[in-house]
C-alpha positions as CSV (number, residue, x, y, z in Angstrom):
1,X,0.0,0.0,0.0
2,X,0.8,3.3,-0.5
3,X,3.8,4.9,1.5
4,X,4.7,8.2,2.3
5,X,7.8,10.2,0.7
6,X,8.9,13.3,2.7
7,X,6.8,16.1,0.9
8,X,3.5,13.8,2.5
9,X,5.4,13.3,5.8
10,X,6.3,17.5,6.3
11,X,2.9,18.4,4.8
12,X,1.0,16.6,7.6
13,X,3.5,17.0,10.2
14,X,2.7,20.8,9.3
15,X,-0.5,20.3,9.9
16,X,-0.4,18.9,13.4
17,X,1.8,22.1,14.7
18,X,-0.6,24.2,13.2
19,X,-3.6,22.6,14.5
20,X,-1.6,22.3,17.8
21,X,-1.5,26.3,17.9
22,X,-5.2,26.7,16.8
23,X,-6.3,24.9,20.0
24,X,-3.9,26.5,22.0
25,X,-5.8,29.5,21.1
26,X,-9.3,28.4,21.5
27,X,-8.5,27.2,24.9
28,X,-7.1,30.6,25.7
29,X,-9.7,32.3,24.6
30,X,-7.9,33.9,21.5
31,X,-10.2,32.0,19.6
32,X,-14.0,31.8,19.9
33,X,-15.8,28.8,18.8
34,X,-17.3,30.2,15.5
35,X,-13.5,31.4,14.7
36,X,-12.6,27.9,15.8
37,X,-15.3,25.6,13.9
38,X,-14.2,25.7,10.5
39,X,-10.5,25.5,12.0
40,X,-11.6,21.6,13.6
41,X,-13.6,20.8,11.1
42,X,-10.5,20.8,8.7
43,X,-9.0,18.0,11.1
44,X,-12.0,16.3,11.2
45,X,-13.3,17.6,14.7
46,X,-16.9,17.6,15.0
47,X,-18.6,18.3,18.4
48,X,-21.0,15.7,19.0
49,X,-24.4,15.3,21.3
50,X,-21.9,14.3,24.4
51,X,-18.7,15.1,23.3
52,X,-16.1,15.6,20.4
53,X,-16.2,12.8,17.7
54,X,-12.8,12.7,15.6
55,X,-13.2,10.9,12.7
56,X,-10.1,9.3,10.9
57,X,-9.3,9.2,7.4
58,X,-8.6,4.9,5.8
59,X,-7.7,6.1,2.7
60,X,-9.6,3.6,0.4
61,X,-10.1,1.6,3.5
62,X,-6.6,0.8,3.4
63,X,-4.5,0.0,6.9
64,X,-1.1,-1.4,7.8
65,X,-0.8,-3.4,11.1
66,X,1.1,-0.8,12.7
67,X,-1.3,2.2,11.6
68,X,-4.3,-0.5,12.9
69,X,-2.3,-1.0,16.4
70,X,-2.0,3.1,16.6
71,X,-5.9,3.2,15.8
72,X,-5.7,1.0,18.9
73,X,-3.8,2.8,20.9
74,X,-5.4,6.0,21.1
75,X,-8.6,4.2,21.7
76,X,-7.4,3.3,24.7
77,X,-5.7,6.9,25.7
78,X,-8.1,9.2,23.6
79,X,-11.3,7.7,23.9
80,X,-13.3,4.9,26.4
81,X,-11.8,1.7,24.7
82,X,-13.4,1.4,21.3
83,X,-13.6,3.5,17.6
84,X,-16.2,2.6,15.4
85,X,-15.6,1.7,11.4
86,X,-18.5,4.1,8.9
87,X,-19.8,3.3,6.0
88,X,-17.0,5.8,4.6
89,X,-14.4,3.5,6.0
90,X,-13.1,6.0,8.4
91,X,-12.7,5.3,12.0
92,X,-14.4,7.4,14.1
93,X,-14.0,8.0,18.4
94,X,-16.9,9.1,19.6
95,X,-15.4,10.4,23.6
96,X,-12.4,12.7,22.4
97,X,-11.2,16.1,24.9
98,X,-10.5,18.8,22.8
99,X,-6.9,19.1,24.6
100,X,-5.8,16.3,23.7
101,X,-6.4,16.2,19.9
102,X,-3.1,17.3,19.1
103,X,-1.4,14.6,20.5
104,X,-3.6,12.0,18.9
105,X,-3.1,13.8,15.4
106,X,0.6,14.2,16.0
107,X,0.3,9.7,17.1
108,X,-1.4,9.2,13.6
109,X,1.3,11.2,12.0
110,X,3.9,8.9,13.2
111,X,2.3,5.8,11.3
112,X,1.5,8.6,7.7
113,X,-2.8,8.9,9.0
114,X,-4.5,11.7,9.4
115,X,-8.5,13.5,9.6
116,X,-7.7,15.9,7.3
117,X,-10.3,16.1,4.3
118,X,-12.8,13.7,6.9
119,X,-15.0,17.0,7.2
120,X,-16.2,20.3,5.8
121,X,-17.3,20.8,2.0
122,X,-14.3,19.4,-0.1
123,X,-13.4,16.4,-1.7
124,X,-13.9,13.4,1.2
125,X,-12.1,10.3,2.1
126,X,-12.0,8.3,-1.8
127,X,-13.7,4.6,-1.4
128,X,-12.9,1.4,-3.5
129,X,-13.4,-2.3,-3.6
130,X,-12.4,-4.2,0.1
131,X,-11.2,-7.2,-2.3
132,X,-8.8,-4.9,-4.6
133,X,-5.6,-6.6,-6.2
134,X,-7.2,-10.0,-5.0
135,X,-10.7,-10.4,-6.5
136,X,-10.9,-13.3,-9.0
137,X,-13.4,-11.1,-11.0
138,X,-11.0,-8.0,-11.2
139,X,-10.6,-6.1,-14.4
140,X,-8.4,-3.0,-13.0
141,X,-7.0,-2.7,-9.3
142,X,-8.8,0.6,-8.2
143,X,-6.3,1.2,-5.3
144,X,-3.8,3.2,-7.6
145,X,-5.8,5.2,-9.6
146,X,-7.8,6.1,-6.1
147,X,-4.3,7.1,-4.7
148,X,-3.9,9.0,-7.7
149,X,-7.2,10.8,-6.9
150,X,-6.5,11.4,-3.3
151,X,-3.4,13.0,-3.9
152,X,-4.9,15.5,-6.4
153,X,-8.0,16.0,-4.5
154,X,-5.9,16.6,-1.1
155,X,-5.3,20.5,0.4
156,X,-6.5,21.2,-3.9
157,X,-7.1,25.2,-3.3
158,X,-9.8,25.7,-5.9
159,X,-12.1,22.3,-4.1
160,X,-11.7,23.4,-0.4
161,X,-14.7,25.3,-0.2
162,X,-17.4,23.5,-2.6
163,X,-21.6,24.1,-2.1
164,X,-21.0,20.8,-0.5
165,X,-19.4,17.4,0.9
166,X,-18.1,15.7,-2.2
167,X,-17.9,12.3,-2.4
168,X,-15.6,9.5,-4.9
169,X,-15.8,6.1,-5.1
170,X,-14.0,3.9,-7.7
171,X,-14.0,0.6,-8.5
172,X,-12.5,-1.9,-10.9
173,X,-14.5,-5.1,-11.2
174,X,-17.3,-6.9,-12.3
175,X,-19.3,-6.8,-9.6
176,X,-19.5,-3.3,-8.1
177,X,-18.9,-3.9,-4.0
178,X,-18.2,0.1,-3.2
179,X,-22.1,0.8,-4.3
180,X,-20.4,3.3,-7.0
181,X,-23.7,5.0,-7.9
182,X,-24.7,6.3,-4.9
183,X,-21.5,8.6,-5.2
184,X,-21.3,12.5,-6.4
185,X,-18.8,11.1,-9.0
186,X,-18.3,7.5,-9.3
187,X,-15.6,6.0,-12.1
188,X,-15.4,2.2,-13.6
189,X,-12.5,1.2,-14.2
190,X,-12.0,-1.2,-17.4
191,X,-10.1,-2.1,-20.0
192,X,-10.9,-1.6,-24.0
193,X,-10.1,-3.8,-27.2
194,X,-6.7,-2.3,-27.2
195,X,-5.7,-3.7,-23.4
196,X,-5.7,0.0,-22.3
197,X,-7.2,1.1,-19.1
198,X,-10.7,3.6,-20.0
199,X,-13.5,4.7,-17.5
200,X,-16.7,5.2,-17.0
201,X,-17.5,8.2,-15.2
202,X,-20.9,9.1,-13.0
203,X,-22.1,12.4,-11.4
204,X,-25.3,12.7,-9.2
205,X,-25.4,10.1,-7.4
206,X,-26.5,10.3,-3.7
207,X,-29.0,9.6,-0.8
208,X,-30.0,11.9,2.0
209,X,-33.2,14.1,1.6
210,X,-33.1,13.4,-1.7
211,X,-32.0,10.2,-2.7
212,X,-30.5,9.5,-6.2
213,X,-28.8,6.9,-8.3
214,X,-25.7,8.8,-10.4
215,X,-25.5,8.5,-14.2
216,X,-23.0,8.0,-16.5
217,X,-21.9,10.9,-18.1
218,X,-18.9,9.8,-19.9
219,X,-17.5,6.5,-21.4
220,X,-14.2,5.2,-22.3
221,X,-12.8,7.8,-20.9
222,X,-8.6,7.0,-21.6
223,X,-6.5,6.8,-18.4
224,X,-5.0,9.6,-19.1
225,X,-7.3,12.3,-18.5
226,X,-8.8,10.8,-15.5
227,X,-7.9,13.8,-13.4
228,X,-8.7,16.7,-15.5
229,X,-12.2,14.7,-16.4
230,X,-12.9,14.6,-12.3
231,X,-11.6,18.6,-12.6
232,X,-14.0,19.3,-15.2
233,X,-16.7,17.7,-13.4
234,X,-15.7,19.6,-9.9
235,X,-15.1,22.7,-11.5
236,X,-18.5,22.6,-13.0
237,X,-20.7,22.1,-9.9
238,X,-18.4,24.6,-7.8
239,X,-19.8,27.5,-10.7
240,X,-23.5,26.1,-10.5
241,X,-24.1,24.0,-7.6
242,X,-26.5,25.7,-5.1
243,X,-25.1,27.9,-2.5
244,X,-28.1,29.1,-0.8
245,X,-29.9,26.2,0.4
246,X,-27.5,23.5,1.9
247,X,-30.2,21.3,1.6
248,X,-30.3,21.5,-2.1
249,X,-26.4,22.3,-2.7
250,X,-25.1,18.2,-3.4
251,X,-24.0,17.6,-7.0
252,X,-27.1,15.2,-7.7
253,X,-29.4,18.2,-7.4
254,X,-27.8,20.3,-9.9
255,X,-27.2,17.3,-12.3
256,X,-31.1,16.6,-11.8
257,X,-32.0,20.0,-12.4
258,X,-30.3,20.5,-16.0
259,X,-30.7,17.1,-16.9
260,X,-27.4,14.3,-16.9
261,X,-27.0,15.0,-20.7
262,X,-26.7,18.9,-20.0
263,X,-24.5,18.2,-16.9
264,X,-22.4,16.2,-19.1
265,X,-22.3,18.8,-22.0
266,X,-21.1,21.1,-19.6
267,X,-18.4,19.3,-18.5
268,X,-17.5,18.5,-21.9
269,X,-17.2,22.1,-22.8
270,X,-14.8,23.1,-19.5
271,X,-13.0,19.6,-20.1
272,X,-11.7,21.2,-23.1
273,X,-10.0,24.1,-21.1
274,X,-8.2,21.6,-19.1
275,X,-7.7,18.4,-21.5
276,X,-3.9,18.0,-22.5
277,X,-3.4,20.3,-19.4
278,X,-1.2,19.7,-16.7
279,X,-3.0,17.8,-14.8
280,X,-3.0,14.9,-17.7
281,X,-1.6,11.7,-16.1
282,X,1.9,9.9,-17.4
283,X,2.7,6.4,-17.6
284,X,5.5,7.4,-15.4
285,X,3.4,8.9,-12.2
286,X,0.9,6.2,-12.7
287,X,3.6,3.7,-12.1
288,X,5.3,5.7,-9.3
289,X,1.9,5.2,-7.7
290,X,1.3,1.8,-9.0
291,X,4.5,-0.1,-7.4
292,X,2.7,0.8,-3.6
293,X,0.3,-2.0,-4.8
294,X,2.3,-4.5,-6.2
295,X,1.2,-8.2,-5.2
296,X,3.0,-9.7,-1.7
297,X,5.6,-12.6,-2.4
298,X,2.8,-15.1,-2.8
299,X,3.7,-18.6,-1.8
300,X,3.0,-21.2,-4.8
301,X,0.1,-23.3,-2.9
302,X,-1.9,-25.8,-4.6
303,X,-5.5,-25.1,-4.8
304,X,-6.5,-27.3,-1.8
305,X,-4.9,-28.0,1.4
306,X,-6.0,-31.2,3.0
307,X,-5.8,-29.9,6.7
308,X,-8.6,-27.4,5.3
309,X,-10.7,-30.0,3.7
310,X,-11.0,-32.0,6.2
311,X,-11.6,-29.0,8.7
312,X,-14.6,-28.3,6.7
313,X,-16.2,-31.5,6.6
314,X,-15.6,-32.2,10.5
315,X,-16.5,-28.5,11.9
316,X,-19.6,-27.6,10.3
317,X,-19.8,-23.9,12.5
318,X,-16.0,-23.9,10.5
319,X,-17.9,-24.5,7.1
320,X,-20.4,-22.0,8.2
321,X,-18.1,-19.3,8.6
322,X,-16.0,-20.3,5.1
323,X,-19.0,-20.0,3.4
324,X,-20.3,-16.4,4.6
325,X,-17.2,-14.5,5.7
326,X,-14.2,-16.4,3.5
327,X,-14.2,-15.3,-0.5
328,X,-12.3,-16.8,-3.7
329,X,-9.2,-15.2,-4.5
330,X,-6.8,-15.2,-7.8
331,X,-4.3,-16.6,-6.1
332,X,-4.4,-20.4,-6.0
333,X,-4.2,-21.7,-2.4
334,X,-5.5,-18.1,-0.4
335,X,-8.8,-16.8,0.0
336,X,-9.9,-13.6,1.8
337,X,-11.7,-13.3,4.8
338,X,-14.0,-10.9,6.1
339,X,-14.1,-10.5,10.2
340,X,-17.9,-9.9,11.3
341,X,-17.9,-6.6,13.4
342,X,-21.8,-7.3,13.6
343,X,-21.8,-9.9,16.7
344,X,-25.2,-9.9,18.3
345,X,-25.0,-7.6,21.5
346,X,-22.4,-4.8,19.8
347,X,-23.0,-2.0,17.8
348,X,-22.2,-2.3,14.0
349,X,-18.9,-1.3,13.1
350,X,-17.3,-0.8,16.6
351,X,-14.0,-2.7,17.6
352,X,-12.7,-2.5,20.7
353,X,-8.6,-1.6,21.4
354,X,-8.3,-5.2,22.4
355,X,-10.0,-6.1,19.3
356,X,-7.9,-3.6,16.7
357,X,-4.8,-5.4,18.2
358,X,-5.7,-8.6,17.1
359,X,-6.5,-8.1,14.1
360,X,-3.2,-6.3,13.3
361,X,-1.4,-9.7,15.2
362,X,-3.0,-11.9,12.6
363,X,-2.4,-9.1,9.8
364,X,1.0,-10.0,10.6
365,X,0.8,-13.2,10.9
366,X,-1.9,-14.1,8.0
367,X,-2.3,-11.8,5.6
368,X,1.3,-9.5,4.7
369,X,0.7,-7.0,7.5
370,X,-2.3,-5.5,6.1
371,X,-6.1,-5.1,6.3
372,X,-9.0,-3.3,4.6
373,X,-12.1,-1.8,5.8
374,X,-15.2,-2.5,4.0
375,X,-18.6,0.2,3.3
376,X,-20.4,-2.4,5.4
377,X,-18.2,-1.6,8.1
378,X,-16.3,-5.0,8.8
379,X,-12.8,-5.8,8.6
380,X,-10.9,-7.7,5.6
381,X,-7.5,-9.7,5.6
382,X,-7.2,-10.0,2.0
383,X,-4.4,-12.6,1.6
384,X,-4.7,-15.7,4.0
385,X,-3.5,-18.9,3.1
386,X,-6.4,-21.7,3.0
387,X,-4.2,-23.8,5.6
388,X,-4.3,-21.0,8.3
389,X,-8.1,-20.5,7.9
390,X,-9.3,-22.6,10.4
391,X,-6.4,-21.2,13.0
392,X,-7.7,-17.8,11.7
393,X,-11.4,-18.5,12.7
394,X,-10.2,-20.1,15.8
395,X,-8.2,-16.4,16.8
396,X,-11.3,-14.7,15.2
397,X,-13.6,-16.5,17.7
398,X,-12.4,-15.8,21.0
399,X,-12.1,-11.7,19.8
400,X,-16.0,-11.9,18.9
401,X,-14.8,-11.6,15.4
402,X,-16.3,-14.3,13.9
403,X,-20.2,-14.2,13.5
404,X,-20.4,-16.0,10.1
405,X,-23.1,-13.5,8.8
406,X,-21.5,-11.5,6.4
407,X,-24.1,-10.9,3.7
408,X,-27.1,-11.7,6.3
409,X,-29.8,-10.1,8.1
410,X,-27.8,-9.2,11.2
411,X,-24.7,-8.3,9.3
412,X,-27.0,-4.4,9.9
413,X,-25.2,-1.3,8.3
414,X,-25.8,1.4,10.8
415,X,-24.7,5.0,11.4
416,X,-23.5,6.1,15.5
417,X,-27.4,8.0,15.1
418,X,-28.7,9.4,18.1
419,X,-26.5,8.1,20.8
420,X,-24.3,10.4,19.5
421,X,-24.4,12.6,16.6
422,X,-26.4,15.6,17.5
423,X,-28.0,15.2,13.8
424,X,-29.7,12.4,14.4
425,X,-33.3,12.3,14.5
426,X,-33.1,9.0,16.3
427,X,-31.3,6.0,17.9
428,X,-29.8,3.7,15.6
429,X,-27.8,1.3,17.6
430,X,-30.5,0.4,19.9
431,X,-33.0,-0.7,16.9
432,X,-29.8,-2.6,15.1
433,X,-29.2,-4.7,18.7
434,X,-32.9,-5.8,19.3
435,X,-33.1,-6.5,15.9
436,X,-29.9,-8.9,15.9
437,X,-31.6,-10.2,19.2
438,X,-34.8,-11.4,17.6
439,X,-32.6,-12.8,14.8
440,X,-30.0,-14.2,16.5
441,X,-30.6,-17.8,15.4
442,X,-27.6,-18.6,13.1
443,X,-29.2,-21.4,11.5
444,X,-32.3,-19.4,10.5
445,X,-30.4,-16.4,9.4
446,X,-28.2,-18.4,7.4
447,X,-31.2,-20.3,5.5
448,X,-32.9,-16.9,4.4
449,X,-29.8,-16.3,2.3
450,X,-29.0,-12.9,1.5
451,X,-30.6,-9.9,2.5
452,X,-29.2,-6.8,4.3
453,X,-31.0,-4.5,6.7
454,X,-29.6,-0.8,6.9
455,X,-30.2,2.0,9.1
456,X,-29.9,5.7,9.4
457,X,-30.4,7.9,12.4
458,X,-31.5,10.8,10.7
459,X,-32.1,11.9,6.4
460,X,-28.5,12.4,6.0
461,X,-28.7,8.7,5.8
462,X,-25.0,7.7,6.5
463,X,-26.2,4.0,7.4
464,X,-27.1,4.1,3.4
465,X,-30.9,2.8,4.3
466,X,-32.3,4.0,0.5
467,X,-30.0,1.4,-0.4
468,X,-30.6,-1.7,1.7
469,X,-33.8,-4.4,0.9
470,X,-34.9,-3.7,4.3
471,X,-34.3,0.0,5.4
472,X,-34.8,2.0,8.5
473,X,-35.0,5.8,9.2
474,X,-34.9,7.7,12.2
475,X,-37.5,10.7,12.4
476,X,-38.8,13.0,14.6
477,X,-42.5,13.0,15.7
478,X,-43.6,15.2,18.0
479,X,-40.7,15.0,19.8
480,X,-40.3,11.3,19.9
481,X,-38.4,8.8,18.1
482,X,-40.2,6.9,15.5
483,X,-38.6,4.9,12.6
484,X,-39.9,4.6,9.0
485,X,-39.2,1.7,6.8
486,X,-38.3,1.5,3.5
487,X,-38.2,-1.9,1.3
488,X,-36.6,-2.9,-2.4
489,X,-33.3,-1.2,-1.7
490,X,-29.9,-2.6,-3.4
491,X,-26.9,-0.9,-3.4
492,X,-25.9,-1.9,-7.1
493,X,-24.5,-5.5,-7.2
494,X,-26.7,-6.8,-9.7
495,X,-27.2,-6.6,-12.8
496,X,-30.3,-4.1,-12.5
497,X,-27.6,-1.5,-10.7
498,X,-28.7,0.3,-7.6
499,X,-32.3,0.7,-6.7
500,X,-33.7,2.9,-3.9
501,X,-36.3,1.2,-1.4
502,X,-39.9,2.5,-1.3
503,X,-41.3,3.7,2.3
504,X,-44.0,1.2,3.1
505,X,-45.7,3.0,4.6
506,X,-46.4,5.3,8.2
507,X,-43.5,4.6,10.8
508,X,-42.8,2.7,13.9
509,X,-42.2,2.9,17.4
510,X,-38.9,1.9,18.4
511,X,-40.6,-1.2,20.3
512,X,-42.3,-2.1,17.2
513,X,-39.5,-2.5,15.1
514,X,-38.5,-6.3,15.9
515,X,-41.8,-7.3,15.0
516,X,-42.2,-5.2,12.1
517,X,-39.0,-6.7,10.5
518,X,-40.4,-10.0,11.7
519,X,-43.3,-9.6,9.8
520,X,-41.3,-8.8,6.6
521,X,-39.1,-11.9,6.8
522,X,-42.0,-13.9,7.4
523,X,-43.8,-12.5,4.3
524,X,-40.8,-13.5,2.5
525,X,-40.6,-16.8,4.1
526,X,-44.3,-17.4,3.1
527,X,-43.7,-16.1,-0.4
528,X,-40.2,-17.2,-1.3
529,X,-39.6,-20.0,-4.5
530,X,-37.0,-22.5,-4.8
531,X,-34.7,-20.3,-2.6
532,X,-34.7,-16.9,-3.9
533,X,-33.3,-13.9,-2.5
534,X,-35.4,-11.5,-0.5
535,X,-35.2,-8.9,-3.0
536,X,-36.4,-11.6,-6.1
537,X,-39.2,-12.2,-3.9
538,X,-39.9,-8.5,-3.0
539,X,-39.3,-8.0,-7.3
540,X,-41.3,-10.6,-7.8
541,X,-44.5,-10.0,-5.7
542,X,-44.3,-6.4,-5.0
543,X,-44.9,-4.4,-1.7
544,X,-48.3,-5.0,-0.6
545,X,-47.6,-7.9,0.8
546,X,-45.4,-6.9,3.2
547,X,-46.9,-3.9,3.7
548,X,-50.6,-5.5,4.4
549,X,-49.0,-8.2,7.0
550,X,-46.9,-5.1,8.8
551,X,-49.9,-3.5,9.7
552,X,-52.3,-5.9,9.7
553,X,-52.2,-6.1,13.8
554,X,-51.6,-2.6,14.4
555,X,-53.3,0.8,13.8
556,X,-50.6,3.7,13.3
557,X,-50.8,6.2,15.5
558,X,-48.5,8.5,13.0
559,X,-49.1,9.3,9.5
């Protein structure tokens, strides 16, 4: 993975002594809080509903063991034990004293991490595929030409002050596992007749008040021009995109509002100011880049081992987990292996110090020193040999790690929401745990197949629950916390692309919602053919179903 030279190293050690002195200031006095906000906001310093939250950029959800052990580390001296993995896949600690944040920014500069870019309206932390370099179905490995963005996008002086949050995700495969459309600009990577490496582009996407799925306004775009395309595309919506109304100001509402053909004509039009510029890419910085991500020393394995085939057919909670959490890779003899952060009991995404330790152990020990974060905020080592598999799950067990669910109902995508972020509308954590409670029957959760369940405490939707087949909002009635549901959501794996669910209907007490999402999988259960997916059934038969059996007992008190 990607390494820093000096220039990165004084840049962000720069920033830390900077910072340092801005906070000095504010807790002088020199600074009031509206002189400091945009100042912490640059560092990624949010105040929360209790506290500070600093959130951490994972550059492409990319860690090394030692960066993963620091993440550790100031869990235990920054915060109350535990950071918690977003959909973004940031890290986030939810406890932080304002005093202290220059320390734990000058820590995370001592392992090349920093929050930098993980706030404010400017280009965000870049997202790509949590199986990158090692998925059988690769076309292009993402991870450089997202590097190459970052770089560009980083401290960029004419993107650090957009209508809006801007946010880039890229992938390279087949199947599409960084939900690419729901991005302001998304880019496919592939490859054309001639072997060289061309890309789609997409602008628009998005959820929030207003959800949308992006469109492509470009094809084939060469390699070359990749940045000053993205430029073009930036540059446009800084001109036009809404500055009055922050509630209208993303990218997908100006791209709605002339149309994605008169977007893209615009963009062609300033493209041409920029195209051949500068900013064009080289085969040479493209492989200055590239050689960060060159494959580990791979051992030559045979396909099978015969200490793993046998684990498998005499462990069948072993076979379990190998079949939900470990994936093919293509590399004969390793597979890579996805670590549950969605045990009944915790909230999604959170690891504890004790926990982030471990898994940098058996980074070191099984997979190169390295790990990836995934959108559905769990934990990847990418590069395990099939022999140490059932070692791994063993390890994985005894840290909680190893819920084979991956996929499932109670693998939930959900936001902090109103435990802590003073946005929120609503708990989030609290419906995801009683929801994993009344699920929490492996076998049963296992035989419903796939089907994923995401929630967002508030409409700025950061659990992504537009995109899940079941999804849950937080709103506010009255005063109270009510949830609304949502159903037909997919984030863009098939072949269809990314759908957006439809709201069933009036919401739900928090007490309700076990039952209600009981009532859904029962529907399904009852309506299900020769196996299918929840979302072929919901395709298949529509929403009244579900929507006649979830309030068949009930009378809403809320419209």
């Amino acid at each position: 993975m990607y390494q820093y030279d000096q220039y990165d190293q004084t840049i962000v050690d720069e920033r830390v002594a900077q910072y340092r002195d801005q906070v000095r200031r504010r807790l002088s006095g020199e600074l009031s809080e509206e002189e400091f906000r945009p100042l912490r906001l640059q560092n990624g310093l949010y105040m929360q509903r209790h506290a500070y939250m600093h959130r951490i950029a994972i550059p492409y959800g990319n860690l090394r063991s030692d960066q993963l052990r620091m993440l550790a580390r100031i869990a235990r001296e920054h915060d109350r034990g535990y950071g918690h993995f977003s959909t973004r896949t940031n890290i986030q600690y939810n406890w932080i004293k304002l005093e202290e944040t220059p320390d734990l920014l000058a820590k995370l500069a001592s392992v090349q991490m920093h929050g930098i870019q993980t706030s404010g309206n400017c280009i965000r932390n870049i997202t790509a595929d949590q199986f990158a370099g090692v998925a059988p179905d690769e076309i292009v490995d993402p991870r450089p030409w997202a590097e190459v963005l970052r770089q560009w996008s980083t401290f960029h002086p004419e993107f650090a002050w957009l209508p809006r949050k801007f946010k880039i995700a890229v992938s390279g495969s087949k199947e599409d596992r960084v939900a690419v459309q729901i991005h302001d600009l998304g880019v496919y990577l592939k490859k054309n007749e001639a072997g060289e490496v061309v890309a789609s582009i997409l602008a628009g996407g998005g959820l929030g008040r207003t959800p949308i799925v992006g469109a492509i306004i470009r094809e084939d775009l060469p390699w070359q021009h990749l940045l000053t395309y993205c430029e073009a595309v930036l540059r446009v919506y800084n001109r036009y995109g809404r500055r009055d109304n922050m509630y209208k100001a993303r990218i997908k509402i100006l791209v709605k509002a002339l149309s994605p053909a008169k977007f893209a004509q615009q963009v062609e039009e300033e493209w041409q100011h920029l195209k051949d510029g500068p900013s064009t890419l080289t085969r040479e910085e493209v492989e200055r880049v590239a050689q960060y991500f060159t494959p580990p020393a791979y051992e030559k394995l045979a396909d099978t081992d015969a200490s793993y085939e046998k684990h498998l057919l005499e462990n069948r909670a072993f076979a379990r987990w190998v079949e939900r959490n470990v994936r093919p890779h293509r590399v004969s003899g390793y597979a890579a292996v996805t670590l549950s952060l969605k045990r009944t009991g915790t909230a999604p995404g959170d690891a504890t110090d004790t926990q982030m330790e471990a898994v940098a152990d058996w980074a070191d020990r099984f997979s190169y020193g390295q790990i990836r974060v995934s959108h559905e905020q769990n934990l990847i080592l990418a590069d395990v040999k099939k022999r140490d598999l059932f070692e791994l799950w063993t390890l994985a067990k005894e840290q909680g790690f190893a819920t084979p669910n991956i996929g499932l109902l109670t693998d939930i995508i959900a936001c902090p929401g109103g435990d802590f972020c003073s946005l929120a509308n609503a708990k989030s954590i609290p419906i995801a745990q009683a929801i994993q409670e009344r699920f929490d029957d492996l076998d049963y959760v296992h035989d419903l197949g796939d089907l994923s369940l995401n929630i967002s405490g508030c409409m700025n939707s950061c659990g992504h629950h537009h995109v899940g087949n079941i999804g849950v909002l937080g709103v506010d009635k009255d005063g109270a916390e009510w949830y609304q549901v949502s159903l037909g959501g997919e984030q863009g794996m098939g072949a269809q692309g990314a759908r957006l669910g439809r709201v069933i209907g009036p919401s739900f007490s928090a007490g309700e919602m076990p039952d209600v999402v009981s009532s859904i999988v029962d529907t399904f259960v009852d309506n299900r053919i020769d196996g299918e997916r929840f979302i072929d059934t919901y395709n298949r038969i529509g929403i009244a179903p579900f929507k006649e059996r979830v309030y068949a007992s009930r009378q809403p008190a809320h419209a």
